[in-house]
N, C-alpha and C positions, 0 to 999 in steps of 0.2 A: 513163513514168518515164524520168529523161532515163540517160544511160548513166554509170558510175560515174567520176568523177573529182576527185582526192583535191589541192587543195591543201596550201602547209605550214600554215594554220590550221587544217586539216581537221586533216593528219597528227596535228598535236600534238595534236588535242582525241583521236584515236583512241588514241594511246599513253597519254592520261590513264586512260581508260576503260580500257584493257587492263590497267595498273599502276594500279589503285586504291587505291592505300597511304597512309599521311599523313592519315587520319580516325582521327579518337579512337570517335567518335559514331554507330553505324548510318545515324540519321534523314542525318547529316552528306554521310555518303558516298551515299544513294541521291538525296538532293537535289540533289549535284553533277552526279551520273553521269544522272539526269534531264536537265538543264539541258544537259548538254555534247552528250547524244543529239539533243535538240530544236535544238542547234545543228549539228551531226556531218550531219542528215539531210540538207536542213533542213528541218523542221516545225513549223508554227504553234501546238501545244502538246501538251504530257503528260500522262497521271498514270499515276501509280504505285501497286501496291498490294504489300504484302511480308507475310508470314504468318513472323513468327519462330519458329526449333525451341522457344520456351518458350508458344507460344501466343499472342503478343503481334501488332498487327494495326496497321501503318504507310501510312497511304495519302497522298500526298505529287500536286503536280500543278502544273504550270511552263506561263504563255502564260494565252492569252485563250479560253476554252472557253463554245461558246453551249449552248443550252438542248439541240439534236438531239443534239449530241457528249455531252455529259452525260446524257443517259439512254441510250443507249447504250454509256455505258461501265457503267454504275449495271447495267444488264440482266446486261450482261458477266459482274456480278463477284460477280452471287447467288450463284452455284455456286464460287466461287473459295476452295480450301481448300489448306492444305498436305497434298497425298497424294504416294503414291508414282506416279512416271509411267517406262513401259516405253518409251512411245513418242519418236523423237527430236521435239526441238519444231518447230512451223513457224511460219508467218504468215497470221495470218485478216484478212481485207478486207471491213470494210460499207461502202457509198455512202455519202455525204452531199451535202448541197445544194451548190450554185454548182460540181461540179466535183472536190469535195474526196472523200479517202478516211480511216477509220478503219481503222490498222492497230494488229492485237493481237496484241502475243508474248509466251509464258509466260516468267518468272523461271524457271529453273532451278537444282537442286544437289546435286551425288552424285548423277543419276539421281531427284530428286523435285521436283515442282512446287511451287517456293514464295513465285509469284505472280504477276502480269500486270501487262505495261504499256499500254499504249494510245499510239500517234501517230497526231495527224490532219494529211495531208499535201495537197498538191495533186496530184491525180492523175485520170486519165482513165483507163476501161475498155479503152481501143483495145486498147495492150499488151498486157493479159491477154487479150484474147479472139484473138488473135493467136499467142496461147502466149510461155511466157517465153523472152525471149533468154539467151544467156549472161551479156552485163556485167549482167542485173537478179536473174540466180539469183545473180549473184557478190557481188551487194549483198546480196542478201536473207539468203545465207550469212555475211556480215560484219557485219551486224547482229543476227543471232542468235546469233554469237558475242561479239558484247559483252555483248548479255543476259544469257545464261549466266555470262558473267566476272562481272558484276553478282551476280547471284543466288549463285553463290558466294564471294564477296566477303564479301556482306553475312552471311552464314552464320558467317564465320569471324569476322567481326567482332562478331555477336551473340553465339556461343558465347562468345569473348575476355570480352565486357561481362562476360556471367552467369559467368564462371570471378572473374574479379576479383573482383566487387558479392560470391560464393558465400564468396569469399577476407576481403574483408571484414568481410563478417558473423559468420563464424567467426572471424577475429582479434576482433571486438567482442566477441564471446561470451564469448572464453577473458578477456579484458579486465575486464570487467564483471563475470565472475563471479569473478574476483581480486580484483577492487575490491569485491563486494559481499561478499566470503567473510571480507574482514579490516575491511569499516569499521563498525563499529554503534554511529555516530553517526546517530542519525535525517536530523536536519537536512540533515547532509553529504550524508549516501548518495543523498537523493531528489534533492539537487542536481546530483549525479555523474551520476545516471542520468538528467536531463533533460537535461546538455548534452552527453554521448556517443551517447546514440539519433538523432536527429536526423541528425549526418552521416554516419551510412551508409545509413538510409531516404531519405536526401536531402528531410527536411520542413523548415521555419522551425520548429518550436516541439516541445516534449514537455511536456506537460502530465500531473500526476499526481494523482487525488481519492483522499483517505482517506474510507473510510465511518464517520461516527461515529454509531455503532448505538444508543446511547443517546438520541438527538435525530434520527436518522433523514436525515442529510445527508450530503453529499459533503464536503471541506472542502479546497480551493487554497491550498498554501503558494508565496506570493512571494518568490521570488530576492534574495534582498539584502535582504528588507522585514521587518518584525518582524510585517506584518497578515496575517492569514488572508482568505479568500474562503470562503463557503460560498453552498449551493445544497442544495435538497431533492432528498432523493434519487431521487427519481421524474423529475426534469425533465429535458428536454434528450437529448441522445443518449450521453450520459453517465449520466445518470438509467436509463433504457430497458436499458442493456447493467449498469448493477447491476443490477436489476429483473431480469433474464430471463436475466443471465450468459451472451451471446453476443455474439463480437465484432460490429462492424458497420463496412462500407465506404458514407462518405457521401463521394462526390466534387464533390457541390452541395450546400454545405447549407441554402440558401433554396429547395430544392427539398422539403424534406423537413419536413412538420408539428412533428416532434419535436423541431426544432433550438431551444434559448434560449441567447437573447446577450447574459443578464442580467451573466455574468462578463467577456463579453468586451466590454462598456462600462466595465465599473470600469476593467479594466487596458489600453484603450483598446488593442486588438489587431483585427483584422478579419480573420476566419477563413471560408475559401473549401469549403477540404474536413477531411474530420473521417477518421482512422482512429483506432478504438477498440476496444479488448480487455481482458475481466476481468481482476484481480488476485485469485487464490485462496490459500488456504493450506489443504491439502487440500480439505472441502468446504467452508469456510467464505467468504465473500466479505468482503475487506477494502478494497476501492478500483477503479479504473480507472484504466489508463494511455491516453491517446490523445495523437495525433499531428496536428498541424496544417499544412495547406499546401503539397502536393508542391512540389519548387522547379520552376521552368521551367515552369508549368503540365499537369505532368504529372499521372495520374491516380495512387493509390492501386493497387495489385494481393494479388493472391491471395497473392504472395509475402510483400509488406510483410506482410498478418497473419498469416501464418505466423509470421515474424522476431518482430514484437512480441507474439506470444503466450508465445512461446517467454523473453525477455526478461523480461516480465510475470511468467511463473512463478518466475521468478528473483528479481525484483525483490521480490515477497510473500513469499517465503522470508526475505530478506534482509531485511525490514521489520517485518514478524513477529520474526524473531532482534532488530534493535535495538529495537523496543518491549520487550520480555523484558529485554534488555540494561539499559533502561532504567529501566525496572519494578525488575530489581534494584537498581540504584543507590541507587532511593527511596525503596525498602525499607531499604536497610543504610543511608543519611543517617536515616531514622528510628529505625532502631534504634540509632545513634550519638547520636542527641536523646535520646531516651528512657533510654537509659544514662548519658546528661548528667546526664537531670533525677531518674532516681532513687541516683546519688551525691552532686546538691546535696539530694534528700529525707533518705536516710540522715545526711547530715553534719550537715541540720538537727536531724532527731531527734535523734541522740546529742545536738546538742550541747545541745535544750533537754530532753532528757530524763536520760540515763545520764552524761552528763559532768558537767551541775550538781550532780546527785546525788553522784556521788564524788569533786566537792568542798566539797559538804556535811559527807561523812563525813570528811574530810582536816579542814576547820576543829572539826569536833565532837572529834575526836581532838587536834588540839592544848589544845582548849579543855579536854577531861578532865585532860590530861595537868596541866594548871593545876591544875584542883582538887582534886588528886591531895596537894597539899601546904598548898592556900589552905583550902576547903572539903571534906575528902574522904568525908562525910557525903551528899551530892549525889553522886556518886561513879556511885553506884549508879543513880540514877534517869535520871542521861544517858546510861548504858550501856546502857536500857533503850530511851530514843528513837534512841542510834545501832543497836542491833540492826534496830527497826525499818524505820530509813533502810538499814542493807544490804540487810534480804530485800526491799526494796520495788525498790531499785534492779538487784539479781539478776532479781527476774519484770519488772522492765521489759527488761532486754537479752532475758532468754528470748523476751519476746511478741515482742520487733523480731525476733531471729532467726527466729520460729516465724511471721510474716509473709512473710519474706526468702524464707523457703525451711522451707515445712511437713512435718517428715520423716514425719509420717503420714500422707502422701497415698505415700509407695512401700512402708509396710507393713499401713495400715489402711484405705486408699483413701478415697474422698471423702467418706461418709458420717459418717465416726468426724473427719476434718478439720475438717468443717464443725461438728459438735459441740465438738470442743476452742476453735474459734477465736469459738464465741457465749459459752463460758465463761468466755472470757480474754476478751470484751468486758464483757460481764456486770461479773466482778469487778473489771476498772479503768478502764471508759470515764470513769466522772467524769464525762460530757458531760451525763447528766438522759435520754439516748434511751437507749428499752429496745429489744435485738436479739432477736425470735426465731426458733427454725429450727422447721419444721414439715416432718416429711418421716413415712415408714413406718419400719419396724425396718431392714428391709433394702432395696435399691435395684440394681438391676444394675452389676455392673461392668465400667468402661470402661477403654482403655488411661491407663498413666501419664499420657504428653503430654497425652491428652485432657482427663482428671482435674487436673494442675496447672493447662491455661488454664482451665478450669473455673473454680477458685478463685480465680485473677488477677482471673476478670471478677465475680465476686462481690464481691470485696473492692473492684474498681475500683464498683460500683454503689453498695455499701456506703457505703463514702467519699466520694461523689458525696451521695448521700442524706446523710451526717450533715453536710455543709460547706454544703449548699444547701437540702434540702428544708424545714428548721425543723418536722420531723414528731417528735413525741412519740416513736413506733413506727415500729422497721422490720423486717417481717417477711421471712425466707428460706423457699421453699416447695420442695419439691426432692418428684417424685413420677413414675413411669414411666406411658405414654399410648401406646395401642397400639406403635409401634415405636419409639418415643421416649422420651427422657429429656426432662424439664422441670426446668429451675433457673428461679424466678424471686424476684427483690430487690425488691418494694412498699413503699410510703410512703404515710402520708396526709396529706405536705406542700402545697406551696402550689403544686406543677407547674409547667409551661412549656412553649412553643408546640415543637415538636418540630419542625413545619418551616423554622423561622424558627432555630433554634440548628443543623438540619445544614447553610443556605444561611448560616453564618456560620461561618469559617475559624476563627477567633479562641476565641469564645465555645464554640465546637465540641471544641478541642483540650485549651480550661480543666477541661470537663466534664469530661472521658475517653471520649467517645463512640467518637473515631476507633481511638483503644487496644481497645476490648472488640470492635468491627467488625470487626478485625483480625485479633482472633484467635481469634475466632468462625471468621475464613473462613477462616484456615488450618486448624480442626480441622472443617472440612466444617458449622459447625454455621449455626443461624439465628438470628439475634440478632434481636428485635423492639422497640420499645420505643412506649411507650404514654402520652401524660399529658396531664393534662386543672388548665388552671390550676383552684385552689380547691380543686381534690381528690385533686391525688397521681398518683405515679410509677409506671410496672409495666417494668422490664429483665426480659425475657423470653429465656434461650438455649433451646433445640429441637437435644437431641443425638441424631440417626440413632444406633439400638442396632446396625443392623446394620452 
């Protein structure tokens, strides 16, 4: 080895390597300080291998390297770990053909091995077998202190990354979970959360599937698009992680059977690597989030699914809260319809019921008031049709009020209700349909709330039955079944396809279907309904006693 001497090319490539500052990027800096050794020495090529304190594993390699240099270093670097090392490092030397030698020296930092480099140089045995001289221990000492400057270099520089990328993710956290804590707007929120995840994972994309459990799919809302994507829930590696609720690391995913790129031909994406992680709301499964594409060709880590697990559970919470969110809205827009359309009911009955009538009575009373001096012989007999016309028009506001709002369901409960309200059809339906109620003497009783929608969904059946069924009879059965109460409303009208009127919005809402459904389910109960065209109707409720 020839004896050391340092031009000013040299010098400055040595001070680089000794101040290795000015790298953002680990891979950055051990690339350089590679390249500047292999010129520093000089040596016909490197590689490098580094063992970061987070477990991460960088092997890097500069020049023209044959087949002998390479398994040789491959041999090298089985055993190659980050452990703790007592011992000071040295320089290991294997032969190679024409001449040449492989020299190996440990990365060092703080006292631990955290990893090897390899140079192959041009070198002859003489010298060593000769013993070493001074200028070649004086090199050999000057180049094991670059390595070590290296190795702790890159140490300080990995920690730095992981402090930032740790800084990051925690500012994302507190971020997201600000943003997801005040927005429950559906639409927004899954937007917000697809384009803030991405740049601290550093992926191109954030993809989100809701499961919609009733048809058994995934379903893709597009960014800006009014269209959905769906996919079954089984498929894909998105399928697989609903199905088995564990995340999964695909950093190939033409490697992997599971992968379908049915969605990502619709929306003309080409997706390399996949990380994906359940979305839970407690134990329930409502979706997946995954992540598409490390940038820079990087791999996916332990860390990323940690982060996006962590986010995930956030993001279900938060998804969960605006579906609810949203649920109510729909709810109280209904119940602002529905209190629409029973003030235009009310206003129509009055008006063709108890308003005509009490200007009925208003013209009969002028008209007496005539005869009173023209014919007051007659007198008498029209006093007789206007008494009529009052009490007639008195039990009509009564029966409206006693529909409105039945006061003998909070003192005599539903039994003695449903008797008063077949009475007052009885004696002034006028329609030609006869109501009857068929029940026992007594019947368990249930809380008020329970009891009035009770009666809502009777009268909604009722009414249904006398506007459309064209049934002579409509019978009310009311009778207790092992833990249950049974109400049901039969007809032996002319029926209707039942499937075909709930897949229709319209004809659905005319009926009262959606009304009695409602609030069935808000008092826990079962609403069934049953009809067969040519022979009639069966609304069935099923109210839990217990």
């Amino acid at each position: 080895m020839s004896p050391l001497t340092l031009d000013s090319r040299q010098l400055e490539t040595l001070s680089q390597l000794l101040v290795a500052g000015g790298y953002y990027d680990v891979t950055e800096l051990l690339q350089a300080s590679l390249e500047r050794l292999v010129a520093f020495w000089p040596a016909q090529a490197g590689m490098l291998i580094y063992h970061t304190p987070h477990g991460e594993i960088i092997r890097l390699e500069h020049g023209p390297l044959d087949h002998e240099a390479r398994t040789l270093i491959e041999q090298a670097r089985t055993d190659s770990a980050r452990r703790a090392s007592g011992n000071e490092p040295t320089i290991g030397y294997y032969s190679l053909e024409d001449g040449r030698e492989l020299l190996e020296l440990p990365l060092q930092s703080s006292g631990q091995g955290v990893g090897l480099l390899h140079l192959v140089v041009t070198e002859t045995n003489l010298e060593k077998q000769a013993g070493l001289p001074t200028n070649l221990k004086a090199e050999e000492d000057l180049l094991i202190l670059l390595v070590r400057a290296i190795g702790g270099e890159a140490d300080k520089l990995a920690m730095l990354r992981r402090a930032e990328r740790d800084l990051r993710e925690l500012h994302l956290l507190y971020e997201i979970g600000q943003s997801l804590s005040m927005n429950l707007d559906l639409s927004s929120l899954l937007n917000d959360i697809k384009q803030r995840v991405p740049q601290v994972v550093g992926a191109e994309r954030c993809s989100i599937f809701i499961l919609d459990e009733e048809r058994n799919e995934l379903v893709l809302e597009i960014l800006n698009q009014t269209q959905e994507l769906r996919m079954p829930a089984d498929k894909g590696i998105a399928g697989w992680v609903a199905s088995h609720g564990i995340g999964q690391i695909v950093n190939d995913v033409r490697q992997d059977p599971r992968w379908y790129d049915g969605i990502g031909r619709e929306v003309d994406f080409v997706t390399r690597s996949i990380l994906c992680v359940p979305m839970r709301v407690k134990d329930r499964m409502i979706g997946v989030m995954q992540l598409l594409n490390k940038r820079n060709g990087a791999l996916f880590t332990d860390q990323d699914m940690q982060l996006l697990t962590t986010l995930a559970s956030q993001a279900g919470i938060a998804i969960e809260n605006a579906r609810l969110y949203q649920s109510l809205k729909q709810e109280r827009d209904r119940l602002l319809t529905k209190e629409e359309e029973v003030r235009h009911a009310i206003a129509r009955d009055l008006h063709d019921g108890p308003t005509q009538s009490i200007a009925a009575i208003a013209m009969n009373i002028e008209f007496i008031k005539r005869l009173l001096t023209a014919m007051p012989e007659r007198v008498s007999a029209e006093l007789d049709i206007l008494s009529e016309l009052v009490n007639k028009t008195s039990y009509d506001i009564r029966t409206l009020l006693f529909e409105l709002r039945p006061l003998g369901l909070e003192t005599q409960g539903l039994l003695v209700t449903l008797q008063q309200y077949v009475a007052r059809w009885r004696d002034f339906s006028g329609s030609g349909i006869q109501l009857r109620l068929e029940a026992p003497a007594t019947i368990p009783s249930l809380s008020h709330e329970t009891e009035a929608a009770t009666f809502m969904i009777v009268q909604e059946a009722v009414n249904n039955a006398r506007k459309y069924a064209e049934s002579p009879e409509i019978t009310i059965y009311l009778y207790a079944e092992e833990d249950h109460l049974i109400v049901s409303v039969r007809d032996r009208g002319q029926g209707f396809d039942v499937a075909r009127i709930e897949t229709s919005r319209t004809v659905r809402n005319n009926l009262g279907l959606l009304n009695m459904k409602e609030r069935a389910r808000l008092i826990g109960a079962d609403l069934r309904i049953r009809s067969e065209i040519g022979v009639g109707t069966t609304v069935e409720l099923r109210l839990p006693l217990a």
